[in-house]
C-alpha positions in Angstrom: 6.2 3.7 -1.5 3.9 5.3 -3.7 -0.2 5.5 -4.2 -1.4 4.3 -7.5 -4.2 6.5 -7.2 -3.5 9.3 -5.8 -0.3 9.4 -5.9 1.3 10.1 -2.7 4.3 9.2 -1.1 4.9 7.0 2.2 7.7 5.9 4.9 8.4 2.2 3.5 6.6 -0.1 6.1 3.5 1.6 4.9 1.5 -1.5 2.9 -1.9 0.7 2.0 -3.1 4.4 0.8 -4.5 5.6 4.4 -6.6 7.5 1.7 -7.9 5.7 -1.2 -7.2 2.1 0.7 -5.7 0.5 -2.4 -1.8 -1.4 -2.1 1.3 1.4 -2.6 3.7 0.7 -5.1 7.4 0.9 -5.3 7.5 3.1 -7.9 4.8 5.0 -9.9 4.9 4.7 -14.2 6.6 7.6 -15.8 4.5 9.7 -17.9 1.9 7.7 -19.8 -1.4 5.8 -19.7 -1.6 3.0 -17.2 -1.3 -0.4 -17.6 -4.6 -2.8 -17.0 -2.6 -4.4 -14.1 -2.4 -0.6 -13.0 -5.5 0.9 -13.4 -6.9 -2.2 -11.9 -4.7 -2.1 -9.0 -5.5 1.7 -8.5 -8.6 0.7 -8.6 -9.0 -1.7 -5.2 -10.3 -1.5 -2.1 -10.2 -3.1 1.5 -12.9 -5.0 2.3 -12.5 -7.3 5.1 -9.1 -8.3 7.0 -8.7 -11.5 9.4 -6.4 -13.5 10.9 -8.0 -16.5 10.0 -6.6 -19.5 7.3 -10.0 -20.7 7.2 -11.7 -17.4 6.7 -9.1 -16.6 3.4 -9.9 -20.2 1.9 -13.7 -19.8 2.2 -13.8 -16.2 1.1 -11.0 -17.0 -2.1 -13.8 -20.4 -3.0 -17.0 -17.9 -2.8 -15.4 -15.5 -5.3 -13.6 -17.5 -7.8 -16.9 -19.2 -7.8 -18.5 -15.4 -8.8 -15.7 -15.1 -11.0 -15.0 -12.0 -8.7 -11.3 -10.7 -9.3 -9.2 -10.2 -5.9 -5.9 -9.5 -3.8 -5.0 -10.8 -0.4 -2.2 -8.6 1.2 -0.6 -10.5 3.8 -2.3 -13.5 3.4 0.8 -15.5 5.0 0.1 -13.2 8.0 3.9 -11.6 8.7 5.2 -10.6 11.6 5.8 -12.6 15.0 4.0 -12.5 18.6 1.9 -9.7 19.0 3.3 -8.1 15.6 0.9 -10.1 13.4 -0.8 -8.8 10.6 -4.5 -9.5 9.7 -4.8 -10.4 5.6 -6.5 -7.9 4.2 -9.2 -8.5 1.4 -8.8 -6.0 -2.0 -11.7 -6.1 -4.7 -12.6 -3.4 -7.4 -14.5 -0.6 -6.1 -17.2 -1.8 -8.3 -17.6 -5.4 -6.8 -17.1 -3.6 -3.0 -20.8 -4.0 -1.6 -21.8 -7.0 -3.2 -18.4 -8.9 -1.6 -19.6 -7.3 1.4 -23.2 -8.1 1.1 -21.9 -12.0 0.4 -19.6 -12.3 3.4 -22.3 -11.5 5.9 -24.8 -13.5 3.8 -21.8 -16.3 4.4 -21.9 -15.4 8.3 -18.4 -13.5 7.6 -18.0 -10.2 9.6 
């Protein structure tokens, strides 16, 4: 699993850059600009997790409303018993503090 971004390599199992926070990729491009998908991708950032369905659908209405783009990772929360994963919200870096800012506004925290 490799970083977008940065570039580094981690053990699969690893879901997210400790780093720069954004998703890892199988592989990164050969040698060459990046792809929109990519540099958008490389460009992301946690911003909330939860374990909460009802959380995910209220947070995915406020930001298609804002037109705000997104990626939940693990939004069908894997894992079993105490081995659950939270979803974890991904916006640009750019949109960061206003998704923020609009969750606690929304009494999400």
């Amino acid at each position: 699993m490799y970083c977008p971004s940065c570039k580094a390599e981690y053990k699969t199992g690893i879901a997210h850059c400790p780093d720069c926070g954004v998703p890892l990729v199988d592989e990164l491009p050969v040698d060459g600009p990046m792809t929109p998908e990519e540099e958008e991708a490389a460009s992301l950032v946690e911003v909330f997790s939860t374990y909460s369905q009802g959380d995910l659908l209220l947070i995915k209405a406020l930001l298609d409303a804002e037109g705000i783009v997104y990626h939940f990772q693990g939004e069908l929360f894997g894992g079993s018993g105490v081995f659950i994963t939270p979803a974890a919200l991904f916006v640009a870096k750019g949109d960061a503090e206003r998704v923020r800012e609009m969750l606690r506004d929304h009494g999400i925290d």
